[in-house]
VEXNUVEX-895260 format. One record per residue: residue number from 1; chain; x, y, z of N, C-alpha, C, O, CB in turn. Coordinates in steps of 0.001 Angstrom, whole numbers, plus 500000, padded with zeros to 6 digits. Glycine has a CB too. Layout:
# residues N
{pake:NUM; lodo:A; npx:X; npy:Y; npz:Z; capx:X; capy:Y; capz:Z; cpx:X; cpy:Y; cpz:Z; opx:X; opy:Y; opz:Z; cbpx:X; cbpy:Y; cbpz:Z}
...
This chain:
# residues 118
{pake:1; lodo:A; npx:428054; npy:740791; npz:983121; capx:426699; capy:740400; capz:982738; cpx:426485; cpy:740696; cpz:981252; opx:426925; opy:741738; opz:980766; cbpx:425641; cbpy:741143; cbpz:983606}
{pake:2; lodo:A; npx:425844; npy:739835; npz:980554; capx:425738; capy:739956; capz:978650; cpx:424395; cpy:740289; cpz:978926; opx:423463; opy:739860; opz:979606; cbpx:426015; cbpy:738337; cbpz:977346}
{pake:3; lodo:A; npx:424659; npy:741281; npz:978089; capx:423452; capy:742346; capz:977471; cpx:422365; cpy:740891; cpz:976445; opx:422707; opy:739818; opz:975948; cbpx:424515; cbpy:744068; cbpz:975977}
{pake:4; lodo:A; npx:421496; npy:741365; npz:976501; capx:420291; capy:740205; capz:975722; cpx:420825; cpy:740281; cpz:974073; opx:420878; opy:739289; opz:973345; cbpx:418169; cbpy:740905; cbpz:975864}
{pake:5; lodo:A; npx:421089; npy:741252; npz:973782; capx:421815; capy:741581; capz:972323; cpx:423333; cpy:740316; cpz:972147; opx:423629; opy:739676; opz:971137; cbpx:422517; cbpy:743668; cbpz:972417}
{pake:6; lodo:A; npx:424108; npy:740308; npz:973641; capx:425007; capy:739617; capz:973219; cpx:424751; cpy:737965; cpz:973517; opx:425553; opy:737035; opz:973430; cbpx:426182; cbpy:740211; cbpz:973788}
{pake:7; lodo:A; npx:423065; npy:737966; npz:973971; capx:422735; capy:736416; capz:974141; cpx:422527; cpy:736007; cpz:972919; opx:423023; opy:734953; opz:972520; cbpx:421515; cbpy:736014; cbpz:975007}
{pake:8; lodo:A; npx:421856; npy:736691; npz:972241; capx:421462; capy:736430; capz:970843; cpx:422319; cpy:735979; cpz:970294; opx:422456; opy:734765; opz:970141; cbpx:421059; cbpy:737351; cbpz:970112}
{pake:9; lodo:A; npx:423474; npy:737268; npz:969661; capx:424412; capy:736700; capz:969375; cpx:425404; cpy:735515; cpz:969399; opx:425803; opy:734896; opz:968412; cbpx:424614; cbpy:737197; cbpz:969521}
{pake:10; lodo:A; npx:425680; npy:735338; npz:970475; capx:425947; capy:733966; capz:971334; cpx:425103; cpy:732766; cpz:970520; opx:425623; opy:732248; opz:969532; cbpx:425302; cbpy:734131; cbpz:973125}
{pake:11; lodo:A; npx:424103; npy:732452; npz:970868; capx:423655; capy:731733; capz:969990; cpx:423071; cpy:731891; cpz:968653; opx:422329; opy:730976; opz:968296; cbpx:423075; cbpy:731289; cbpz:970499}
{pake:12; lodo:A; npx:423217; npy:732662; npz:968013; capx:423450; capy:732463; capz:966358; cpx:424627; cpy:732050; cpz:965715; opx:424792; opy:731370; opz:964702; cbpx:423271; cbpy:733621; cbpz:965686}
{pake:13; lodo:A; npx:425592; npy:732708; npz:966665; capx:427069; capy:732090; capz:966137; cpx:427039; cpy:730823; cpz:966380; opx:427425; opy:730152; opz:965423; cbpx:428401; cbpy:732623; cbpz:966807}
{pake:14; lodo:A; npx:426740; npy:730260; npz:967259; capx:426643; capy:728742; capz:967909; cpx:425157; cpy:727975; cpz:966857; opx:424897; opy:726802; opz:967124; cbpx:426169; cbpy:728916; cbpz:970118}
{pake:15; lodo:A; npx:424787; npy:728273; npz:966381; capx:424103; capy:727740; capz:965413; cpx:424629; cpy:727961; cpz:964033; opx:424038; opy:727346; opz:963146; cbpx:422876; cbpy:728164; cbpz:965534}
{pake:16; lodo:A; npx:425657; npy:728746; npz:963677; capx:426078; capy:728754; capz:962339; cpx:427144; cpy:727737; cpz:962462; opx:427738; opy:727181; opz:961538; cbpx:426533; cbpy:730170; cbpz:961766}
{pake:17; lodo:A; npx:427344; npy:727531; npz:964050; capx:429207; capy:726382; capz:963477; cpx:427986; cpy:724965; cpz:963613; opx:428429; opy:723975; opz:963032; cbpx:431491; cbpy:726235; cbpz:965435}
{pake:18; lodo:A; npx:426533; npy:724724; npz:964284; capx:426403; capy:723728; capz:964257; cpx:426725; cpy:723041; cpz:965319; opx:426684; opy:721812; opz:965362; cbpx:426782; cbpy:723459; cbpz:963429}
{pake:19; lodo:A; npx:427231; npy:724126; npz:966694; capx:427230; capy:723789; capz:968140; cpx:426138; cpy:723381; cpz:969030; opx:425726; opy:724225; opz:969827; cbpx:427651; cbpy:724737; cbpz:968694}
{pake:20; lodo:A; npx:425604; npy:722203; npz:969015; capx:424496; capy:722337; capz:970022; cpx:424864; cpy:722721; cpz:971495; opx:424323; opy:723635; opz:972118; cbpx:423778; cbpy:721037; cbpz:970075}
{pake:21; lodo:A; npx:425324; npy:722342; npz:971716; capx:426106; capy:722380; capz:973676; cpx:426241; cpy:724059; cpz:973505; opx:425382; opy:724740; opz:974066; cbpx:428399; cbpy:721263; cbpz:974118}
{pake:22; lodo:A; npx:426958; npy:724510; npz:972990; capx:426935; capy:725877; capz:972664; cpx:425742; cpy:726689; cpz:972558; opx:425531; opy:727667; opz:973274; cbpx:427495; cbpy:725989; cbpz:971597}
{pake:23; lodo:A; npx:425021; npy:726296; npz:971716; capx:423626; capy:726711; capz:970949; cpx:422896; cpy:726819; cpz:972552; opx:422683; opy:727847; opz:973195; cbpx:422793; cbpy:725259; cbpz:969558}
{pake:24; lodo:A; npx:422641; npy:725583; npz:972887; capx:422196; capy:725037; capz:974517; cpx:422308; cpy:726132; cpz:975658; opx:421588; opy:726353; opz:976632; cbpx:423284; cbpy:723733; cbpz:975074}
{pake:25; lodo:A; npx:423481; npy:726748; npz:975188; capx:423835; capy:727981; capz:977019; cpx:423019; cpy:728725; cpz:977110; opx:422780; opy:729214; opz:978214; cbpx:425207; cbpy:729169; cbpz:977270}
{pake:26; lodo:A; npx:422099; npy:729180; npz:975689; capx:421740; capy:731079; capz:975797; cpx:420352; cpy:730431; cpz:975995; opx:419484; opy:731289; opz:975839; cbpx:422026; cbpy:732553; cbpz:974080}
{pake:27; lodo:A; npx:419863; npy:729271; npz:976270; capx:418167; capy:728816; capz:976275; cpx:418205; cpy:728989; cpz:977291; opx:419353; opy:729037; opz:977735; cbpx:417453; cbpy:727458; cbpz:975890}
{pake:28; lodo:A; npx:416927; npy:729218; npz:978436; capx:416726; capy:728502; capz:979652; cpx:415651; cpy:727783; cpz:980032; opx:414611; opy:728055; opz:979432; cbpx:416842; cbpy:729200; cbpz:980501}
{pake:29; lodo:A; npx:415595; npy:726784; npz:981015; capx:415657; capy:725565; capz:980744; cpx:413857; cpy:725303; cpz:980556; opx:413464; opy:724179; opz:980242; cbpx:416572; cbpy:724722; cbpz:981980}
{pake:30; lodo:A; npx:412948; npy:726348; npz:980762; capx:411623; capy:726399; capz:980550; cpx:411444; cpy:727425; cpz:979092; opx:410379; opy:727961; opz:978782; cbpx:410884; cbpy:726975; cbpz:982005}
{pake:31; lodo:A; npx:412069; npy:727484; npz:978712; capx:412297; capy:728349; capz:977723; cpx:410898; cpy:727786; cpz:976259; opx:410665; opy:726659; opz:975822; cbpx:414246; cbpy:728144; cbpz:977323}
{pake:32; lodo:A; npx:410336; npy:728978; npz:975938; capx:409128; capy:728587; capz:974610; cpx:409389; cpy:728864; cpz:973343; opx:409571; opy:730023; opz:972972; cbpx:407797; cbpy:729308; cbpz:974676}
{pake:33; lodo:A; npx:409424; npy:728144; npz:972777; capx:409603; capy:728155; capz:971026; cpx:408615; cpy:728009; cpz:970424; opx:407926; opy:726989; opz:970423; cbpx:410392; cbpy:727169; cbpz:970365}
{pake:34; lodo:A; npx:408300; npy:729568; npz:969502; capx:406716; capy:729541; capz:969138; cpx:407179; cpy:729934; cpz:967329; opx:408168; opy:730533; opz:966908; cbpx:405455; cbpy:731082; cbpz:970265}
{pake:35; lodo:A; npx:405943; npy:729280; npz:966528; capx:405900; capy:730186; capz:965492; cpx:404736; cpy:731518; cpz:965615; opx:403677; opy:731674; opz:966222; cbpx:405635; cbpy:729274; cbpz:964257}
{pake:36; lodo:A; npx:405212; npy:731996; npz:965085; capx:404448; capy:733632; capz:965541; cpx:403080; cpy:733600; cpz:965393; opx:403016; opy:733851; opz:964190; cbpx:404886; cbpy:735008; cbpz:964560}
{pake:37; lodo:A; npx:402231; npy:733504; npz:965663; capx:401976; capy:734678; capz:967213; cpx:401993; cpy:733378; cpz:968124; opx:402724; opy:733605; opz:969088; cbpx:400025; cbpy:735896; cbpz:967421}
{pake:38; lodo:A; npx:401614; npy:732472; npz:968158; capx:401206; capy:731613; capz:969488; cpx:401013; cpy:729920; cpz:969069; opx:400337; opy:729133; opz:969731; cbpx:399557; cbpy:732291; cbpz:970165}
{pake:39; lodo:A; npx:401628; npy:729642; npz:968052; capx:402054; capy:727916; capz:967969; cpx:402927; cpy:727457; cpz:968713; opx:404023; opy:727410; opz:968154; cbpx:402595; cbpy:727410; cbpz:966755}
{pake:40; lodo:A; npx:402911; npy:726908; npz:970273; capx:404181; capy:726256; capz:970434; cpx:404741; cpy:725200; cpz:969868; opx:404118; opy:724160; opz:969653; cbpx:404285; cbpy:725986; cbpz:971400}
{pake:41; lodo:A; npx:405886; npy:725367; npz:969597; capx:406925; capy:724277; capz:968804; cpx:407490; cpy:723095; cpz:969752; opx:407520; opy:721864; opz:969759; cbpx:408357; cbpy:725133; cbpz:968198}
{pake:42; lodo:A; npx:407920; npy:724181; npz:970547; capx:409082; capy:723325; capz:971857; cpx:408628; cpy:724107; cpz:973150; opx:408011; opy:725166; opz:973262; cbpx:411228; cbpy:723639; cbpz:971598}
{pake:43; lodo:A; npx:409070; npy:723350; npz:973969; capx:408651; capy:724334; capz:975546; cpx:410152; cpy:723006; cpz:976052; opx:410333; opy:721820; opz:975777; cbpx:406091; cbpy:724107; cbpz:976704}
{pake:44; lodo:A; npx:411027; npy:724152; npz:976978; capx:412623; capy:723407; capz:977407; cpx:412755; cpy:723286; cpz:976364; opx:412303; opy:723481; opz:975235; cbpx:412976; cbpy:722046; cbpz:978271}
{pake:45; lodo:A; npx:414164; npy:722564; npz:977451; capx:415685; capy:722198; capz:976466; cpx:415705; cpy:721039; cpz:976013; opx:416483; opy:720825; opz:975083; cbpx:417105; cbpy:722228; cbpz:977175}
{pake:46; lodo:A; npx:415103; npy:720249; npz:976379; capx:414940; capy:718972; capz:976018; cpx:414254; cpy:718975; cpz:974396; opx:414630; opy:718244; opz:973480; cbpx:414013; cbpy:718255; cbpz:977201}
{pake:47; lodo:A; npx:413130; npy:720024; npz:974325; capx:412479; capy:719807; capz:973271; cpx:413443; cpy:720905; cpz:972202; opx:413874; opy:720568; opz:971099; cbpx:410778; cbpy:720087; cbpz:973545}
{pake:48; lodo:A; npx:413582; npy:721872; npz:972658; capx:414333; capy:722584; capz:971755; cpx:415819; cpy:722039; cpz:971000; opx:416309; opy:722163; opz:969877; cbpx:414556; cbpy:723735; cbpz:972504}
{pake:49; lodo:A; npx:416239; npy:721353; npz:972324; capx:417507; capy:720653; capz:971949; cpx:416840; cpy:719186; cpz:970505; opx:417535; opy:718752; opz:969587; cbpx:418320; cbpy:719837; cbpz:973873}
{pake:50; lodo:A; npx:416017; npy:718962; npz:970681; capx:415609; capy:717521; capz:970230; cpx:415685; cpy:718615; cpz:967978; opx:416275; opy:718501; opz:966904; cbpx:413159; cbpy:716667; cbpz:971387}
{pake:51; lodo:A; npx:414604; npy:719494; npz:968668; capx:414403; capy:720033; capz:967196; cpx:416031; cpy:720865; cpz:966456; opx:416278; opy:720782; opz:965253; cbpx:412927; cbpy:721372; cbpz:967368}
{pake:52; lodo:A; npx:416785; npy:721470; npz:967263; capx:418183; capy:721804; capz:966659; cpx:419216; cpy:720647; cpz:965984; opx:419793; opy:720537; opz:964902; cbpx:418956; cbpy:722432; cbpz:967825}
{pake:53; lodo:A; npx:419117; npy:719737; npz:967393; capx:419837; capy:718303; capz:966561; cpx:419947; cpy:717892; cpz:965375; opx:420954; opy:717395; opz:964871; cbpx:419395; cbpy:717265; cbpz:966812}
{pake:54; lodo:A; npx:418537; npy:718150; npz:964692; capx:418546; capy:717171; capz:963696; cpx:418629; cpy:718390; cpz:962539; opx:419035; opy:718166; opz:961399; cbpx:417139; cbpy:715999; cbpz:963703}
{pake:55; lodo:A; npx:418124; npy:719890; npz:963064; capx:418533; capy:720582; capz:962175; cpx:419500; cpy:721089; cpz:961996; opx:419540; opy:722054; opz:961232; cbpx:418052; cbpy:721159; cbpz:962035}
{pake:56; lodo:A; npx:420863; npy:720531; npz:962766; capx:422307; capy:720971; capz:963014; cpx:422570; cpy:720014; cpz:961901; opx:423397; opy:720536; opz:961153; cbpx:423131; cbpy:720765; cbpz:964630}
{pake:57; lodo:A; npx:422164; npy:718655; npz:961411; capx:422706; capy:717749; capz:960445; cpx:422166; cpy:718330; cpz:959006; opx:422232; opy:717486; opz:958113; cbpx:422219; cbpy:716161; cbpz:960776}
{pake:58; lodo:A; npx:421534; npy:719882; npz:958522; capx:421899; capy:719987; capz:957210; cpx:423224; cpy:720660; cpz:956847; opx:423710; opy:721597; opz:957480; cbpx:420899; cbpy:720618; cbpz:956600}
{pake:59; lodo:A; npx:423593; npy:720267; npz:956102; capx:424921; capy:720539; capz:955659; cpx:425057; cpy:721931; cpz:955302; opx:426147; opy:722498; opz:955228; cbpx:425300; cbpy:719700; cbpz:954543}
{pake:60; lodo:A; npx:423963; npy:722469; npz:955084; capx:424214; capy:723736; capz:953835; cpx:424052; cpy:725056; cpz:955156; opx:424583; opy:726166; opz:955120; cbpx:422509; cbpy:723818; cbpz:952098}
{pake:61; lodo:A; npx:423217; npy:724538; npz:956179; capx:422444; capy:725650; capz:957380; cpx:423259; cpy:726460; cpz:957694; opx:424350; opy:726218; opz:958209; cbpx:421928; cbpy:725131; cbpz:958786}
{pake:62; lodo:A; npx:422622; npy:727968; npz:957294; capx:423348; capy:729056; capz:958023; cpx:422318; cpy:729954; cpz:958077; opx:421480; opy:729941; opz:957175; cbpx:424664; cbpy:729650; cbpz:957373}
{pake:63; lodo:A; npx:422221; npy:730883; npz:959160; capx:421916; capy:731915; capz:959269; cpx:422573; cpy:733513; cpz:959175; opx:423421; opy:733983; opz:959934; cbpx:421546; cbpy:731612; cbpz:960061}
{pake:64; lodo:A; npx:422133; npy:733969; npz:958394; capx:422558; capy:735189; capz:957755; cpx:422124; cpy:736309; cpz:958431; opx:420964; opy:736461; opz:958049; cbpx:422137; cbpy:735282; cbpz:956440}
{pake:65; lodo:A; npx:422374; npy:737106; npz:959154; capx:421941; capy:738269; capz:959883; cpx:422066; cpy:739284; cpz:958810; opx:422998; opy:739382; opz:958012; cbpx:422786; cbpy:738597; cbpz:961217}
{pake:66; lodo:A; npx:420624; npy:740298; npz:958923; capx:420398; capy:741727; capz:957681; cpx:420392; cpy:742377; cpz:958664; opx:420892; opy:743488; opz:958485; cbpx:418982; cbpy:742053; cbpz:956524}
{pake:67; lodo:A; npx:419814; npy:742064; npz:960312; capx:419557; capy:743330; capz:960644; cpx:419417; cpy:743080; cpz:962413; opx:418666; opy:742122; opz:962593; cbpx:418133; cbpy:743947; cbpz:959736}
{pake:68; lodo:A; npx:419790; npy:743512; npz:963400; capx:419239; capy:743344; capz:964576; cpx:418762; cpy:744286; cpz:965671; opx:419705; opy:744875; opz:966199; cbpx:419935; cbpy:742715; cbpz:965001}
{pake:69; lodo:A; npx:417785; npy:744539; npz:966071; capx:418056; capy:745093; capz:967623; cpx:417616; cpy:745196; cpz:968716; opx:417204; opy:744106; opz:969112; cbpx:418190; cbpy:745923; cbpz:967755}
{pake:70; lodo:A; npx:417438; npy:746319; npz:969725; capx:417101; capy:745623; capz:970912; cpx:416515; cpy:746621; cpz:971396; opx:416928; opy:747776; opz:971295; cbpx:418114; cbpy:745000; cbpz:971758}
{pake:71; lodo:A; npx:415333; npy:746216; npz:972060; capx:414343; capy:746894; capz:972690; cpx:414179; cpy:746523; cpz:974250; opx:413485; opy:745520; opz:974412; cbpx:413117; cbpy:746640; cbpz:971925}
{pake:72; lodo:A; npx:414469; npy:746876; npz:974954; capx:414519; capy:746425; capz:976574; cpx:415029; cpy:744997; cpz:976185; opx:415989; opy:744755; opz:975454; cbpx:412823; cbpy:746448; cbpz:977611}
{pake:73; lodo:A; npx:414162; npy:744044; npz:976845; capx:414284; capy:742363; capz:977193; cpx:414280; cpy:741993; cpz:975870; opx:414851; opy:740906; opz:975790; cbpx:412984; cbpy:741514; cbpz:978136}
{pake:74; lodo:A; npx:413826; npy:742464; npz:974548; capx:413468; capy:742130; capz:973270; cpx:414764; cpy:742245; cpz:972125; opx:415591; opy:743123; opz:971879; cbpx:412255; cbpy:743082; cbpz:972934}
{pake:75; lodo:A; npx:414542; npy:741173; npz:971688; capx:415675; capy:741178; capz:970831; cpx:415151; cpy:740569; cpz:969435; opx:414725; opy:739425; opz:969282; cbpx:416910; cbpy:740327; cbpz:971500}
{pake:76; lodo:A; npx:415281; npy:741668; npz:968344; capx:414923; capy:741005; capz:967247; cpx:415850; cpy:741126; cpz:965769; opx:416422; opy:742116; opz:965314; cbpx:413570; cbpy:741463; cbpz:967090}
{pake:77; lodo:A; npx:415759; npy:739677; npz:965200; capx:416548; capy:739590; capz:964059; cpx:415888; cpy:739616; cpz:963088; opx:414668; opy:739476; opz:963181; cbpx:417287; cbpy:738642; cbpz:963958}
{pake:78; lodo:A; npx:416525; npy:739809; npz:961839; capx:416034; capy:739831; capz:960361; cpx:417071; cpy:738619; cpz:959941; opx:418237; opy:738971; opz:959763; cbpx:416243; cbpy:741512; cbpz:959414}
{pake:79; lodo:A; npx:416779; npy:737340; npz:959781; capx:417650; capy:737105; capz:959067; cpx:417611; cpy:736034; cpz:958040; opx:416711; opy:735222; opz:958256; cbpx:418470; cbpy:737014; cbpz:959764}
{pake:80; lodo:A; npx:418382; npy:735778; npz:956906; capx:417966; capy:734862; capz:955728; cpx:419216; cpy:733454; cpz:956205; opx:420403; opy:733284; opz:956485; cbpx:418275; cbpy:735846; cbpz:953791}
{pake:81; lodo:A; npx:417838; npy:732665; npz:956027; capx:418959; capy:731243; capz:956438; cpx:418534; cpy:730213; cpz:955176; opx:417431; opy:730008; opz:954669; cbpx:418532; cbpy:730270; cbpz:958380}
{pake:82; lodo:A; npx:419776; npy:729682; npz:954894; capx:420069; capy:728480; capz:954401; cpx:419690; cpy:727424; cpz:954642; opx:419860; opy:727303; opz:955855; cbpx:420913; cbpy:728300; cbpz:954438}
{pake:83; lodo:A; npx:419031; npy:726046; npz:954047; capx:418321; capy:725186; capz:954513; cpx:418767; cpy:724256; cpz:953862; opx:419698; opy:724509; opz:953098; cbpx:417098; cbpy:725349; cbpz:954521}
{pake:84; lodo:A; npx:418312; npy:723036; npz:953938; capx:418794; capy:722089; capz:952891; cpx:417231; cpy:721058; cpz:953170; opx:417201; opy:719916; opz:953628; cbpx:420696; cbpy:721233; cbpz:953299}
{pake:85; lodo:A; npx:415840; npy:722058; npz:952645; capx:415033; capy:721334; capz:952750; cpx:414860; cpy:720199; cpz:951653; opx:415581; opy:719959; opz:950685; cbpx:414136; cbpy:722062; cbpz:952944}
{pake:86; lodo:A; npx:413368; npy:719388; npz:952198; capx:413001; capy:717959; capz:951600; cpx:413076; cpy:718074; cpz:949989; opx:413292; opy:717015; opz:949399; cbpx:411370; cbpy:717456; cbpz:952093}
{pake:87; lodo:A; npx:412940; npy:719109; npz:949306; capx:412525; capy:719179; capz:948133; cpx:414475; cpy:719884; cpz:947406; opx:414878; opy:719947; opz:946245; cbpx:410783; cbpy:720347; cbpz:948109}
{pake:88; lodo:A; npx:415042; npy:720194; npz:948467; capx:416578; capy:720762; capz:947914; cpx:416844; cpy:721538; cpz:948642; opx:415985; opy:721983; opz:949403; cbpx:416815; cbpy:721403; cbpz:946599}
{pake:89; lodo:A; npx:418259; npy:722020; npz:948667; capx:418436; capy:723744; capz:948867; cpx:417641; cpy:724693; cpz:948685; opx:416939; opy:724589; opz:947679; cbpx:419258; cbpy:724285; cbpz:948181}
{pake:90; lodo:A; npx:417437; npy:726029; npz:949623; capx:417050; capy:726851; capz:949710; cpx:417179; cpy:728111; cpz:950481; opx:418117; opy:728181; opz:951275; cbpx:416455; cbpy:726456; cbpz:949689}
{pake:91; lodo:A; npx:416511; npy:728939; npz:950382; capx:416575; capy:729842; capz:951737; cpx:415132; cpy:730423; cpz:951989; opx:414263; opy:730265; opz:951132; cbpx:417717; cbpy:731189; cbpz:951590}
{pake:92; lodo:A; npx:414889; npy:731061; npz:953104; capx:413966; capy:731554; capz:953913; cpx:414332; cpy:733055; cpz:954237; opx:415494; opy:733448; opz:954135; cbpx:413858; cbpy:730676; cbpz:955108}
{pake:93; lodo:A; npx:413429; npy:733774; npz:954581; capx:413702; capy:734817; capz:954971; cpx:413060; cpy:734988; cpz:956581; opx:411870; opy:734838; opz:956302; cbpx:413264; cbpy:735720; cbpz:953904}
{pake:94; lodo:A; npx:413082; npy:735172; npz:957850; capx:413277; capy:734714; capz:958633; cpx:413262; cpy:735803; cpz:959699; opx:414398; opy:736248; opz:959867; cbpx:414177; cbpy:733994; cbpz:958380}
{pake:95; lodo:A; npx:411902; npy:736647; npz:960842; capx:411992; capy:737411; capz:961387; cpx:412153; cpy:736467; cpz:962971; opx:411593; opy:735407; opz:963250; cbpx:410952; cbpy:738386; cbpz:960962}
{pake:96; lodo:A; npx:412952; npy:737145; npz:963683; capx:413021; capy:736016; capz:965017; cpx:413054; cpy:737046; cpz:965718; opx:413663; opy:738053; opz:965356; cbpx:414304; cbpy:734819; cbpz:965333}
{pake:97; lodo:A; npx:412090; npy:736915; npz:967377; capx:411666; capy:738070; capz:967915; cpx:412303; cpy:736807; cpz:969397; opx:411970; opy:735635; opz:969570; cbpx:409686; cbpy:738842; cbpz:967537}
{pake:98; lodo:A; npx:413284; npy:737674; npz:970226; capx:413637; capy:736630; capz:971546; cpx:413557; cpy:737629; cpz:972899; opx:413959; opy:738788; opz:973000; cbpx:415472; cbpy:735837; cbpz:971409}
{pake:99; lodo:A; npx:412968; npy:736871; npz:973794; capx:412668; capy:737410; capz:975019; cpx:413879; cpy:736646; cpz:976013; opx:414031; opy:735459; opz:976303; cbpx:410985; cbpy:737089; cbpz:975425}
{pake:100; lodo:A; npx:414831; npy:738148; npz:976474; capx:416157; capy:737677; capz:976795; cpx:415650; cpy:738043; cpz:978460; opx:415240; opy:739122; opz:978887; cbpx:417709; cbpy:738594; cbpz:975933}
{pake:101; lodo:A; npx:415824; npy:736861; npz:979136; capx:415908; capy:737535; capz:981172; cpx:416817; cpy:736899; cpz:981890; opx:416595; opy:735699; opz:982055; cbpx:414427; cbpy:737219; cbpz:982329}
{pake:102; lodo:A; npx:418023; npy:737450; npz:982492; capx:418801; capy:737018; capz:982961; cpx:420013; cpy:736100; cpz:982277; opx:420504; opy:735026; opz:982624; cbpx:418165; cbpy:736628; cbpz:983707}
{pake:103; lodo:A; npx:420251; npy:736895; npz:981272; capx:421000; capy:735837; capz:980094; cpx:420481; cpy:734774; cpz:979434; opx:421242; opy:734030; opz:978815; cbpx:422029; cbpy:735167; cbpz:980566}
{pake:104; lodo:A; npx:419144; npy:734547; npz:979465; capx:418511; capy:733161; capz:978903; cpx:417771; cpy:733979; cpz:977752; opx:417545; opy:735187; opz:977813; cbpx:417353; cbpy:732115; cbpz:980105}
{pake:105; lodo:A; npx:417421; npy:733123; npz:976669; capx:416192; capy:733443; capz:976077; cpx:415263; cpy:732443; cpz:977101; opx:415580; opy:731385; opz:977644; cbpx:416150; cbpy:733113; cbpz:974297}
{pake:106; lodo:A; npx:413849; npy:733294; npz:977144; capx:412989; capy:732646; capz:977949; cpx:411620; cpy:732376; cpz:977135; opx:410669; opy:731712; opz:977548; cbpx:412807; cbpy:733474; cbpz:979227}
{pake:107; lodo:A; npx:411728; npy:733071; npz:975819; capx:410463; capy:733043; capz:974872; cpx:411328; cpy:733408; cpz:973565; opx:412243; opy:734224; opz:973672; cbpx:409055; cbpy:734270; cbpz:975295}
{pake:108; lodo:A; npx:411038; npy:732803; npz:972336; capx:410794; capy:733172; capz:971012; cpx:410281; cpy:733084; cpz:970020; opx:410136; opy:731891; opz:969753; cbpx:411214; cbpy:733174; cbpz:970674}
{pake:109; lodo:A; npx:409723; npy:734005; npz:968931; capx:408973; capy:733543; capz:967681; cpx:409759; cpy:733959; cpz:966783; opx:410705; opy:734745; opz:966743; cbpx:407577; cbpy:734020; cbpz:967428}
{pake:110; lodo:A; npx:408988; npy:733030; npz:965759; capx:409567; capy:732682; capz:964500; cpx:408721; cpy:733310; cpz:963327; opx:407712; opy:732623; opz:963166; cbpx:409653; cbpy:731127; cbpz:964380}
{pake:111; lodo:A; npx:408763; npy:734178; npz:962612; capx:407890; capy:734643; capz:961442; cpx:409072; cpy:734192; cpz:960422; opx:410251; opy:734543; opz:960448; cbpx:407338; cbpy:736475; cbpz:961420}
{pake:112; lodo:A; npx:408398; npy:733286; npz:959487; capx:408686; capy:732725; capz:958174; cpx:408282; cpy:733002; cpz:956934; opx:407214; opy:732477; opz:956617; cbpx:408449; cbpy:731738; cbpz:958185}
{pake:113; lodo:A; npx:408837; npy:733703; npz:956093; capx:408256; capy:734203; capz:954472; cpx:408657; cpy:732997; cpz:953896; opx:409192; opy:732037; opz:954451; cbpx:409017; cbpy:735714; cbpz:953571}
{pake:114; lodo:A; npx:408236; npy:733195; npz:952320; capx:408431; capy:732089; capz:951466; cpx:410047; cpy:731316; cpz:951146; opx:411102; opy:731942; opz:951248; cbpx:407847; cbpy:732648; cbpz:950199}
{pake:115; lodo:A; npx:409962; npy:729937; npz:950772; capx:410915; capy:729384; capz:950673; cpx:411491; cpy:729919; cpz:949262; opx:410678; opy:730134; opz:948363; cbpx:410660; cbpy:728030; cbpz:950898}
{pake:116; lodo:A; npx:412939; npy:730151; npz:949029; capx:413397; capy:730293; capz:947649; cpx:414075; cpy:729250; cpz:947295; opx:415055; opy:729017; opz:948002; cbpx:414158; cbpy:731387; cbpz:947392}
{pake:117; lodo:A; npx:413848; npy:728439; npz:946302; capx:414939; capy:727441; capz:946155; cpx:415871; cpy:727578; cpz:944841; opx:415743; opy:728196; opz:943785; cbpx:414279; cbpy:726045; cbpz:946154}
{pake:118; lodo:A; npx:416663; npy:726901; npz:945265; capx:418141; capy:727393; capz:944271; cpx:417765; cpy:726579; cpz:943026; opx:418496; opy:726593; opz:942035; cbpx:420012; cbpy:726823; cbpz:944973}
């Protein structure tokens, strides 16, 4: 059984190669994608999958882990990602808070600081 720490993991690595099918395992399938505190983004895989797709096609995307850890079901990252937004390259700095049950994320938010561009 993977610890919620190694779901995470699991899919960050699977979002740095740009795996969706991969990316896809650690969701489950009612799973909520919020920006912090309470915007939903996506609710499922269908919608989550729809919004990774197209952000799997920037070239430059990576996520950079500073920091992680884990609190019971809670799993939270610090991390600076790479973008290849509308206006150019850049990065973000990037707090992601995931609610891990039964190997799924079943909830996460997104806290976003300012864009830096190169």
């Amino acid at each position: 059984m993977r610890l919620p720490i190694e779901v995470v993991e699991h899919q960050l690595n699977a979002y740095n190669l740009k795996n969706i099918e991969t990316f896809m395992e650690s969701w489950h399938s009612e799973a909520e994608y919020y920006s912090h505190p309470n915007t939903l983004l996506a609710r499922g895989l269908k919608e989550i999958r729809e919004r990774h797709v197209e952000r799997f096609r920037e070239p430059d995307l990576f996520g950079k882990l500073v920091s992680r850890i884990q609190i019971d079901a809670l799993v939270i990252d610090h991390e600076i990602v790479t973008r290849n937004f509308p206006e150019g390259k850049g990065k973000v700095e990037v707090v992601c808070i995931y609610e891990v049950q039964k190997e799924k994320i079943t909830k996460a938010w997104f806290i976003l600081g300012n864009r830096e561009m190169e």
